[in-house]
N, C-alpha and C positions, 0 to 999 in steps of 0.2 A: 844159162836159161834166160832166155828172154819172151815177152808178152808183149800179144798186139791186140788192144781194145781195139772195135772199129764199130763206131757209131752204137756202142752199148747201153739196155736198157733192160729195168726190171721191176716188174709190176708185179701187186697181188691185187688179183680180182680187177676194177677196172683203176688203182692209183699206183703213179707210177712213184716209186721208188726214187729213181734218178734215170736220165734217159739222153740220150749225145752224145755219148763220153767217147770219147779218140785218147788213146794213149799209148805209150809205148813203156815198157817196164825192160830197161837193159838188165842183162847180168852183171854182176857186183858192184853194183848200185842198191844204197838204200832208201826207202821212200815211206812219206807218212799216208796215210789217207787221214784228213781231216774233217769235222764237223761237231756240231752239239747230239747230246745224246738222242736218242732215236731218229736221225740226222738221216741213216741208212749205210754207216760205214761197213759194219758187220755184213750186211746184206752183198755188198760189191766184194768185201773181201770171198765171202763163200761162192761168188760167180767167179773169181779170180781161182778159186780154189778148184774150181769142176765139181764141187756139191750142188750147184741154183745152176742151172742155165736161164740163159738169159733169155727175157722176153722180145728183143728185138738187138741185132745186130749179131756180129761175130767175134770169137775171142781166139787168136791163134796163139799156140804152144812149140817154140821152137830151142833146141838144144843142138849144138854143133855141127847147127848148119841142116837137120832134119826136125821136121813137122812131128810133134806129137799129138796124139789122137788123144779127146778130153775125158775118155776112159780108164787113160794110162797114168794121169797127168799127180795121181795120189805116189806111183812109186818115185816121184820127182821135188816134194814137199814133203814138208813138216812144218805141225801147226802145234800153237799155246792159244787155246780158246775157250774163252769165257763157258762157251756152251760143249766142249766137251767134256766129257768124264773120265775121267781114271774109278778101275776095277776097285773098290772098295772092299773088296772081300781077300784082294792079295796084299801079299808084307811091301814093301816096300823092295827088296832084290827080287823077287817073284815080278814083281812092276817091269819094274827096268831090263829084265831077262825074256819078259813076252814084250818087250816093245822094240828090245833088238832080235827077234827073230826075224821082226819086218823091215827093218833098217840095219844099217850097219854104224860102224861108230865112225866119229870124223878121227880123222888124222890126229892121233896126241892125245885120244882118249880109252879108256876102256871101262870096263865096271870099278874095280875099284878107282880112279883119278874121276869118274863119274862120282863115287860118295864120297869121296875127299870135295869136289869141287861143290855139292849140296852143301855137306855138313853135316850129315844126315846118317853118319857112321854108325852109329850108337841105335841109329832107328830099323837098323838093315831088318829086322823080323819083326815088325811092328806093323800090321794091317794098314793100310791108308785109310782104311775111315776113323782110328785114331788122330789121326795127323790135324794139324789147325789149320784153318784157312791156308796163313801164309806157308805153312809149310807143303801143302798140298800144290801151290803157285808157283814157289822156284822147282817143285819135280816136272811141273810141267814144261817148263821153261829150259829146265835140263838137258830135260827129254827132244826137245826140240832143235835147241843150239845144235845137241852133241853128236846129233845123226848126221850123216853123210849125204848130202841133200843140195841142191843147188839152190831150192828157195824154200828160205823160214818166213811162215806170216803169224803177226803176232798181234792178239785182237786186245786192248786195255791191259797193260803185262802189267802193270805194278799195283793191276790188285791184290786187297790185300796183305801186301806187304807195307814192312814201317820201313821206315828209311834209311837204315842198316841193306833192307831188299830194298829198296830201291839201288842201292850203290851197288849190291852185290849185283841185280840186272843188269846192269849199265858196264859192269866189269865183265860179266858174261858173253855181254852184245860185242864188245870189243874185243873178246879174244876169237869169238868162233864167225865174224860176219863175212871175215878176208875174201873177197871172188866170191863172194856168193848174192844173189837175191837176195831182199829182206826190204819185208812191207810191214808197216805196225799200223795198228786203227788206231787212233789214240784223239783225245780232248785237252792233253795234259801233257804240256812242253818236257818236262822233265823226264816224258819215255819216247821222246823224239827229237832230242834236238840233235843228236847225231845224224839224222839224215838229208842227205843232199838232196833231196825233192821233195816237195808237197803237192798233195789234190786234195783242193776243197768241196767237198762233196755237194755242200748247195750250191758249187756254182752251175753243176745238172741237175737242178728241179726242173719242173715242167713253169 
């Protein structure tokens, strides 16, 4: 999967967000987007994602050599984002079972090596709105690595976790990123230093 910003910008109402941006996002390359908080990383990642179209320029989506249309571009990712939800009303395997109805699992995994690799064995019938914070963080993160997916974006991953999660992130990143995409938003070295590229987001203010 690779990504071509070209002259990308995005505004609400008349302030722009961040606006010029040229970029290229190879496949199996990973990359940070950096900045301070309200900075607008989140914002670039979800035009990255085909949720926000952009207020000025173009963003092309290409996969083995064919153009994908930014409609399609959700059956090609997986995301860990602050701003999504998980179903609070289902158990935990109820989770994990509607969320590979729309994904498949990557190579080396399946549901159970999926609750061996949370931890979370013992929780298999346990509502997720029981779940703590950080427990609710690595399913997302789970859920994200373990799909079959050419690009993971991942928006502040080590919230909420203590530093036990953090180590088990960073052990996760590194088993599932092989040949894949993989863009983090992140303020905080510790959930990016693995990657080979950086964009610093203020350097596109207006």
């Amino acid at each position: 999967m690779e990504i071509n910003l070209e002259n990308i910008g995005r505004r609400f109402n008349r302030d722009w967000v961040f606006q010029h941006l040229d970029y290229h996002f190879a496949a199996g390359q990973s990359y940070a987007i950096l900045g301070p908080n309200g900075s607008g990383k989140s914002t670039l990642l979800q035009v990255i994602a085909s949720s926000l179209t952009p207020s000025m320029g173009h963003i092309r989506y290409i996969r083995n050599g064919n153009m994908i249309e930014p409609d399609n571009v959700y059956r090609f990712i997986s995301l860990a984002v602050p701003y999504m939800e998980l179903i609070e009303e289902f158990t935990l395997i109820e989770q994990i079972r509607f969320h590979f109805t729309h994904k498949s699992y990557l190579m080396g995994y399946n549901e159970r090596t999926l609750m061996e690799l949370l931890g979370l064995q013992n929780a298999m019938d346990k509502q997720i709105r029981h779940f703590s914070s950080g427990m609710k963080q690595r399913l997302k993160l789970g859920l994200a690595c373990c799909s079959d997916v050419p690009m993971i974006l991942l928006d502040e991953p080590t919230t909420n976790l203590d530093k036990h999660g953090v180590d088990w992130y960073l052990h996760l990143v590194d088993k599932t990123k092989t040949g894949r995409l993989l863009i983090v938003c992140s303020n905080q070295e510790k959930e990016y230093a693995f990657c080979e590229h950086a964009i610093h987001i203020t350097d596109h203010k207006t």
